[in-house]
ZADO-50228 format. One line per field, with one value per residue (C-alpha): residue number from 1; x, y, z. Coordinates in pm, 1 decimal. Each point is the difference from the previous one (the first is absolute). Last residue first. Layout:
// ZADO-50228
resi NUM;... .
X X;... .
Y Y;... .
Z Z;... .
END
This chain:
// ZADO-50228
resi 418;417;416;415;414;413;412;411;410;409;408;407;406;405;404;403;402;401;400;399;398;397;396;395;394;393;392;391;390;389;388;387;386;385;384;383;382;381;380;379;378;377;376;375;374;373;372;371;370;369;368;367;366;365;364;363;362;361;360;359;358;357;356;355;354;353;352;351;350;349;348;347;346;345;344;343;342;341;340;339;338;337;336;335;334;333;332;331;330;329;328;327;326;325;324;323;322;321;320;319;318;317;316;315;314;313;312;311;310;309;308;307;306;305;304;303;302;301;300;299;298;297;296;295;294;293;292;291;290;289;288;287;286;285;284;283;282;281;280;279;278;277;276;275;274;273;272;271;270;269;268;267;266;265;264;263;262;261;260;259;258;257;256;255;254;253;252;251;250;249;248;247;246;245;244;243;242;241;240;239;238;237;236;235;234;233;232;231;230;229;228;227;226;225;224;223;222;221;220;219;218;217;216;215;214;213;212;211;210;209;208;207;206;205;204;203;202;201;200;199;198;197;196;195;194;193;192;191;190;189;188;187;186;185;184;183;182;181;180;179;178;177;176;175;174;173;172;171;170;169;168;167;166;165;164;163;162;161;160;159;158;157;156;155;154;153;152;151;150;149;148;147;146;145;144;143;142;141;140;139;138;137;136;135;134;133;132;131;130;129;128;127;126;125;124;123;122;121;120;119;118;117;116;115;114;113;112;111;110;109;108;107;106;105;104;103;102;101;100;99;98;97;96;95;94;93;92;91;90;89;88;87;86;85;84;83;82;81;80;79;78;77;76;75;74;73;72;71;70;69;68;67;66;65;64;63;62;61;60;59;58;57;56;55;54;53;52;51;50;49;48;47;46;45;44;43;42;41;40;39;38;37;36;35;34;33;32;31;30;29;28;27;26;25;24;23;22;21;20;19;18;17;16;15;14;13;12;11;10;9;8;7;6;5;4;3;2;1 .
X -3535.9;-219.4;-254.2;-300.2;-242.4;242.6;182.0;-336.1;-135.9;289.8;20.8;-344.5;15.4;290.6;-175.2;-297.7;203.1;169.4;389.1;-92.7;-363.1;59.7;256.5;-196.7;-328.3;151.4;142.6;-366.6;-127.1;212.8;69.8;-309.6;42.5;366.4;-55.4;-271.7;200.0;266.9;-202.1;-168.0;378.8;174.5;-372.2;42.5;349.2;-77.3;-285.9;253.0;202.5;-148.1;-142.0;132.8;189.1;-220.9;-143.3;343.5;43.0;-265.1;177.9;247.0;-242.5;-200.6;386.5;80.5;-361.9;117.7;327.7;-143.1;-249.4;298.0;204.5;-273.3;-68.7;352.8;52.0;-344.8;196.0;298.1;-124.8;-195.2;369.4;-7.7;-321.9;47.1;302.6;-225.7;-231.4;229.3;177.0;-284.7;-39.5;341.0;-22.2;-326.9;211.6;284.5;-174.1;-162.5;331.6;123.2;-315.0;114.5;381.6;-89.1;-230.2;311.9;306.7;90.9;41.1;255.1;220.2;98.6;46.2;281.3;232.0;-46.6;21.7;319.7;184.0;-67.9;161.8;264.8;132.4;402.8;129.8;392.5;185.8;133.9;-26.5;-284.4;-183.9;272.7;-104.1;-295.2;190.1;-101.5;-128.4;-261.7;-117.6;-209.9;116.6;-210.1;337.6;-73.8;374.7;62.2;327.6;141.6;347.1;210.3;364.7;-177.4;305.9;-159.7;234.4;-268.4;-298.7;123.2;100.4;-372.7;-143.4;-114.5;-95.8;-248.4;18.1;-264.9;77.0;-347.8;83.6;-208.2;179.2;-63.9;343.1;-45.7;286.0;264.2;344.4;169.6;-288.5;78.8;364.3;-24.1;-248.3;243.7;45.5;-341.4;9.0;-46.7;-233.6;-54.0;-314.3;-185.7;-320.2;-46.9;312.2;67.8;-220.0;162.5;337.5;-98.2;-125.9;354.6;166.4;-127.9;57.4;-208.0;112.5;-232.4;134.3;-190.0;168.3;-262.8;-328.0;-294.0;-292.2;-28.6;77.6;33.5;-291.1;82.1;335.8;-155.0;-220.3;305.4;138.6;-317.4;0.3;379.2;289.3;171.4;115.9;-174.9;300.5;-173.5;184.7;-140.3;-110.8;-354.2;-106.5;-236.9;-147.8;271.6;-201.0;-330.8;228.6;77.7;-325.6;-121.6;326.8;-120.6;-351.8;59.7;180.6;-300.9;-186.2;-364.5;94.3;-320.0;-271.0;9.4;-331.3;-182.1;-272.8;-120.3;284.2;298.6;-293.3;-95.6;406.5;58.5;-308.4;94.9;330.1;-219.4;-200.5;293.5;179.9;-314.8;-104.6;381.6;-9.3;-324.4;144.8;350.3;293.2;327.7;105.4;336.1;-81.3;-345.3;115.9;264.5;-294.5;-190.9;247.9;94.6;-340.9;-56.9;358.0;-161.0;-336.2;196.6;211.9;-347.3;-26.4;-354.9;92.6;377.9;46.7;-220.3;-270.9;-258.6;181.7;-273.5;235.9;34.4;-387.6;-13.1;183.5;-110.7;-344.0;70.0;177.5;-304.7;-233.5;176.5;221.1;193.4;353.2;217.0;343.7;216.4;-121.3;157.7;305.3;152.1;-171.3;72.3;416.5;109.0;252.8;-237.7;9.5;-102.5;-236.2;-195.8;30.4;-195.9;-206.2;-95.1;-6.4;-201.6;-281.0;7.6;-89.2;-244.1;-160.3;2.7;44.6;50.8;38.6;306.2;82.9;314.7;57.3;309.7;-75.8;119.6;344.7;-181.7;1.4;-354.4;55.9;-274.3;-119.5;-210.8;-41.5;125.5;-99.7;232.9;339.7;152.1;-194.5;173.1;348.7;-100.1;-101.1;287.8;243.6;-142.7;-5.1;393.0;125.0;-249.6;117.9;-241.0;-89.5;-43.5;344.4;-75.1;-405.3;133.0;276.7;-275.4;-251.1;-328.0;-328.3;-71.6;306.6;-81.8;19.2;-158.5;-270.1;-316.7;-136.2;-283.5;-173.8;-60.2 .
Y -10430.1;355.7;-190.2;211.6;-234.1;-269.1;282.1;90.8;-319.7;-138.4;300.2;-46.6;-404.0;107.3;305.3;-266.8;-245.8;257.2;139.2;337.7;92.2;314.7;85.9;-157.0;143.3;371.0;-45.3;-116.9;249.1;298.6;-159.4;202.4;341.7;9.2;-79.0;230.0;257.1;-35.1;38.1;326.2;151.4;-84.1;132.7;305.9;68.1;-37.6;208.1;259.9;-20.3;86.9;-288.2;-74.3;-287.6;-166.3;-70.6;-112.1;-196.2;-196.6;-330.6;123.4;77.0;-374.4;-116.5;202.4;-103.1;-375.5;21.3;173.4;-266.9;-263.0;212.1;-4.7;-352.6;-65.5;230.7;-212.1;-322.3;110.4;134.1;-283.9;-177.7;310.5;-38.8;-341.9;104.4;318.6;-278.7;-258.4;253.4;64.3;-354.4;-61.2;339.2;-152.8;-277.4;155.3;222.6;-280.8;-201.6;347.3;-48.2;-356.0;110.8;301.3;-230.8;-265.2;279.4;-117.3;-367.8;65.4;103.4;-353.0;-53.2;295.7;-239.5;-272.3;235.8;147.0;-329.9;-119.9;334.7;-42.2;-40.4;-72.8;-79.4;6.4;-105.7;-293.4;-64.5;-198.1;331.2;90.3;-280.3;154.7;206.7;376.5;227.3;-205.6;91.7;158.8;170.0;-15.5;-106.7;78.0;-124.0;14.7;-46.3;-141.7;79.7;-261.9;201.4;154.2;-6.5;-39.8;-155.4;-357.6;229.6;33.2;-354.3;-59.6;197.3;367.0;173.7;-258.3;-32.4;194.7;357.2;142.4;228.5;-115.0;-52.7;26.3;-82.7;24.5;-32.6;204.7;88.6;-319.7;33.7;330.1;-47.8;-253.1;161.8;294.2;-49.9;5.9;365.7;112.8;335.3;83.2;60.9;297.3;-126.7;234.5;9.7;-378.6;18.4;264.4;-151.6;-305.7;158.4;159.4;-342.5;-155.6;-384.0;23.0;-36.4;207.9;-8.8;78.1;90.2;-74.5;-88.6;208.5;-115.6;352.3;-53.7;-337.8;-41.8;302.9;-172.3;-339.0;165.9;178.4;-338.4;-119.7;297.1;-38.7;40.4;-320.2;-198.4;132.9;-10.5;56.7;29.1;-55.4;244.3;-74.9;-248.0;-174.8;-369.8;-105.4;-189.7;153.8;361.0;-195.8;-82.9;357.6;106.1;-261.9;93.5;381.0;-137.7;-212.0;259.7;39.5;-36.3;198.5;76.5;-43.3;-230.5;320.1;39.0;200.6;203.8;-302.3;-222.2;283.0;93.7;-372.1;-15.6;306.9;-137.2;-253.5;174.0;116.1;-300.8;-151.2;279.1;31.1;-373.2;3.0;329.1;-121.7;-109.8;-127.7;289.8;52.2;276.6;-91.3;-344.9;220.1;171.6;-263.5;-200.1;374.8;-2.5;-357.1;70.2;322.8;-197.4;-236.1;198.4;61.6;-320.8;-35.1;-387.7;-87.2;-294.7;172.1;-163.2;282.6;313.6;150.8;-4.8;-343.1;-59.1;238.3;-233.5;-340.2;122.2;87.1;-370.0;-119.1;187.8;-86.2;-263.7;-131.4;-193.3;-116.3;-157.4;-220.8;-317.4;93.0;104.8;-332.9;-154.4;288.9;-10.7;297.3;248.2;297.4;151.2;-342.0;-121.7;366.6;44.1;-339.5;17.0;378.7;-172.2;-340.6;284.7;157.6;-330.5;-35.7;303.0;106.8;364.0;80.3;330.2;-66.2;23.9;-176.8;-44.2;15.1;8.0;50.7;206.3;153.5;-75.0;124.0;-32.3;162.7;-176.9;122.1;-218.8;-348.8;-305.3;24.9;112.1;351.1;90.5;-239.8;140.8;382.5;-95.2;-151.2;237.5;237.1;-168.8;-98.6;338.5;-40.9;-363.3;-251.9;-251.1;-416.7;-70.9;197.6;-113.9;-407.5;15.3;237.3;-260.1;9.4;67.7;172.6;211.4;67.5;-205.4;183.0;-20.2;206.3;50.2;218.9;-130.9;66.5 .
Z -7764.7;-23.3;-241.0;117.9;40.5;158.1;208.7;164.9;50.8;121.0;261.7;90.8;65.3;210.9;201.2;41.3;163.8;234.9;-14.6;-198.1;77.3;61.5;-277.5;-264.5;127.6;9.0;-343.1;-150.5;155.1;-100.3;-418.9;-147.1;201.6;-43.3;-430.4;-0.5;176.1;-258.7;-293.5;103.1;107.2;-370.1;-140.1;221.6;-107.2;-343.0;23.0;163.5;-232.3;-304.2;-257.9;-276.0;142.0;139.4;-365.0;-101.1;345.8;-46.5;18.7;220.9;277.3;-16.4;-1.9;344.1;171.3;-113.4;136.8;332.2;14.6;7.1;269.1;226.1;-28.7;36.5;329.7;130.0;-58.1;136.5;328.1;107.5;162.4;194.8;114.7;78.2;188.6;226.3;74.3;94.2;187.3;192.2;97.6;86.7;209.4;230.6;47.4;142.0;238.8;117.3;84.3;162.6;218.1;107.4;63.1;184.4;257.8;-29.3;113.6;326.6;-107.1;-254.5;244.6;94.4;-388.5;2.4;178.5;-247.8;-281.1;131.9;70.9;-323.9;-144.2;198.3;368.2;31.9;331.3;64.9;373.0;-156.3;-428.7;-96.4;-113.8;-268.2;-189.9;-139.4;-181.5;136.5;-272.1;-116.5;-351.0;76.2;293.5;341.6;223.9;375.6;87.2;395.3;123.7;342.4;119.1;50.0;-91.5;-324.5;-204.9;-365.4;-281.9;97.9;-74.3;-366.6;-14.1;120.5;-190.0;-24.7;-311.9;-172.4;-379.3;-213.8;195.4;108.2;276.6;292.0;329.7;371.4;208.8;446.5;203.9;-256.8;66.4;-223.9;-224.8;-92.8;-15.7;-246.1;-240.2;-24.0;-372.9;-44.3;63.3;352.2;106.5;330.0;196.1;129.6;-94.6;-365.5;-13.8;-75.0;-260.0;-204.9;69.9;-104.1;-336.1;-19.0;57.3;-273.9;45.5;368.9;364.4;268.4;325.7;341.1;259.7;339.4;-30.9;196.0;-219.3;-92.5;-378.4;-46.1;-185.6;-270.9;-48.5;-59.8;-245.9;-146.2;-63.7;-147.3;-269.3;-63.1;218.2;83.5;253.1;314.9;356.9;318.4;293.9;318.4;276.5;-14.0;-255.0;284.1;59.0;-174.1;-273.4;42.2;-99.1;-306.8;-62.7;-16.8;-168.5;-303.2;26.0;-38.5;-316.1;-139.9;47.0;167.5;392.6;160.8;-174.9;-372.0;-45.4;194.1;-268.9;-186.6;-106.3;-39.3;-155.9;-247.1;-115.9;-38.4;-261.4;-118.3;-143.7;-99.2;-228.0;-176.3;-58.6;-169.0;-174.4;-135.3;-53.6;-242.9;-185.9;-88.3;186.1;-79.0;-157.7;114.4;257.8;81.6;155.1;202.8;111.8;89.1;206.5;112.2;126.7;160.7;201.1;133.8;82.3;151.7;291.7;199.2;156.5;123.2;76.8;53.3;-174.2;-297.3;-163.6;149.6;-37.3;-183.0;-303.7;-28.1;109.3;-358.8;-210.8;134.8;-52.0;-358.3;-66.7;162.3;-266.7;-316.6;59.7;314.0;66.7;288.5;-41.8;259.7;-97.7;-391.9;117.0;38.1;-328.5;-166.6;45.0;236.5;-178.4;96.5;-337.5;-179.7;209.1;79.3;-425.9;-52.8;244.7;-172.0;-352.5;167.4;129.2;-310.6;-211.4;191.7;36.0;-379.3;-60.3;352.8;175.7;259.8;378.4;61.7;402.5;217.3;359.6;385.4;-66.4;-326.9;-368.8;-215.2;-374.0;-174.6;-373.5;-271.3;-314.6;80.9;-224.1;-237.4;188.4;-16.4;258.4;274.7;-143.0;34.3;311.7;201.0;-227.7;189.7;327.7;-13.5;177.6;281.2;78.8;-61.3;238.0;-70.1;151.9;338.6;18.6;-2.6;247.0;214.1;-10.6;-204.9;-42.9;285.0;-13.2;-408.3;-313.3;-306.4;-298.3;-80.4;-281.4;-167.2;-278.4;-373.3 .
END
């Protein structure tokens, strides 16, 4: 079996692509319970951010899981293969591993260090967990690099300064005008980016700020958290009518503002400033050839956070080793885990055969009192342990080398345990 990795990202490809290719929370677990229903999968996570979305899967047969997950990514997305096809990246087995954990290091996202990913990697996980899609090989996996993001973030200082994508967003926002001081701020929608915009605004020195959301009541939670106001989607208008500066994030499939939307507005030449890092975009995109409007997105964001990158190389080179030193351990600790059936088997087989030796002098056993029978039960078993320790420790050792493999055939061969 092998470890896959296939996804398009903001490296990979543009934002038209990443925004028809993501998977909206409510549509992940059907995501994986469909990709494991197929032949050739047998774990699977489904991993959908603003910057990625990846299928991490235990393979039966690469190939023919690699064409099952292009397959799915084609299909979902709308996009016909041959268009999506340039735009995909893909790893096995050890790369697909170091993809993983420089993910959650922080190191293939637009803003390095970010600290939002290793969240997004857990509920990814979790909601994995949840309808089964994962089984022993993709919990080690998933857990190891969980730490792996938790090591870089400790050891080194990959997370200094800007590390969110939505401390990013008010950051370039603020490059924008020069200052947010004073102007109203209007942040469409409430979820776990929007209250990263929130927490980045707070004592930037902005003036109302308006928080519009479907469900009121979680606006209102936001919005009191920064002194703001609360607007249902309803009120959309009048918030952009108000508004200088617009950051937005709620993950609706069709954009919120457009033009006809924008046209309704009386803004009387005033100019407006859309930071739009939804996924799918929030903004149409032809809401930025309207007068007086700017929109920034995604795009925008990762070419702004590339000047930054610069500051952060030395943490960037010694989160690289920290990566590869955690491939290699979890190569160990997987090839140990992959050892475990073979030596559970072996076990289990001179159990049987312990058990039948029992039975078939059970009448004599029988007659005896308890406590011989107890000592004979306890005898038995220690010569069983003692007998099957070294070869156990050797097959879980040496799991992954040459020698472990010739072993392990060896073993299974002389034993017939399949």
């Amino acid at each position: 079996m092998s470890i896959l990795v296939i996804g398009v990202n903001h490296r990979s490809g543009p934002l038209s692509i990443r925004e028809r290719v993501n998977v909206a929370p409510d549509r992940v677990p059907k995501a994986v319970e469909g990709l494991q229903s197929r032949d050739n999968v047998r774990e699977v996570v489904v991993v959908s951010t603003c910057n990625r979305t990846e299928v991490y899967a235990v393979a039966e047969r690469f190939h023919g899981a690699y064409a099952d997950i292009c397959e799915f990514l084609s299909d979902s997305s709308g996009i016909a293969a041959d268009e999506l096809h340039p735009h995909l990246y893909s790893g096995h087995d050890d790369a697909a591993v170091a993809h993983l954990f420089e993910v959650a290091a922080g190191l293939d996202s637009a803003v390095v260090g970010e600290a939002e990913v290793l969240g997004q990697l857990r509920r990814a996980w979790e909601v994995a967990q949840e309808v089964g899609g994962t089984r022993s090989t993709m919990n080690l996996l998933f857990r190891h690099a969980i730490g792996v993001g938790k090591r870089a973030r400790t050891e080194t200082a990959i997370a200094r300064g800007t590390a969110s994508v939505s401390h990013a967003a008010v950051e370039m926002a603020i490059e924008h005008h020069g200052s947010i001081a004073g102007r109203n701020v209007a942040i469409l929608g409430a979820g776990a980016m929007g209250e990263g915009i929130a927490v980045a605004l707070h004592g930037a020195g902005v003036g109302d700020v308006m928080v519009v959301n479907r469900s009121v009541e979680r606006g209102e939670a936001l919005a009191d958290r920064i002194n703001g106001t609360a607007l249902g989607m309803d009120r959309i208008g009048h918030a952009l009518a108000t508004a200088d500066l617009v950051l937005t994030s709620t993950g609706s499939e069709t954009p919120l503002v457009t033009p006809e939307l924008m046209k309704s507005v009386a803004r009387h030449g005033r100019s407006l400033l859309f930071v739009d890092i939804g996924v799918p975009r929030d903004v149409a995109p032809e809401v930025a050839e309207i007068d007086d409007v700017t929109v920034l997105d995604l795009d925008d964001l990762g070419k702004w956070a590339e000047r930054g990158r610069e500051q952060r190389l030395g943490e960037v080179a010694r989160v690289r080793e920290i990566v590869v030193e955690e491939v290699e351990r979890f190569g160990i600790e997987a090839a140990a885990l992959q050892a475990a059936p073979l030596v559970t088997a072996l076990r289990e087989h001179a159990e049987s055969l312990r058990a039948a030796e029992l039975d078939r002098h059970a009448k004599q056993i029988g007659r005896l009192p308890d406590e011989q029978r107890d000592l004979i039960d306890a005898i038995t078993r220690g010569v069983v342990a003692k007998l099957l320790h070294e070869p156990s420790v050797r097959l879980r050792g040496q799991a992954g080398s040459p020698q472990g493999e010739r072993n392990a055939a060896a073993v299974a061969d002389l034993f017939d345990l399949g």
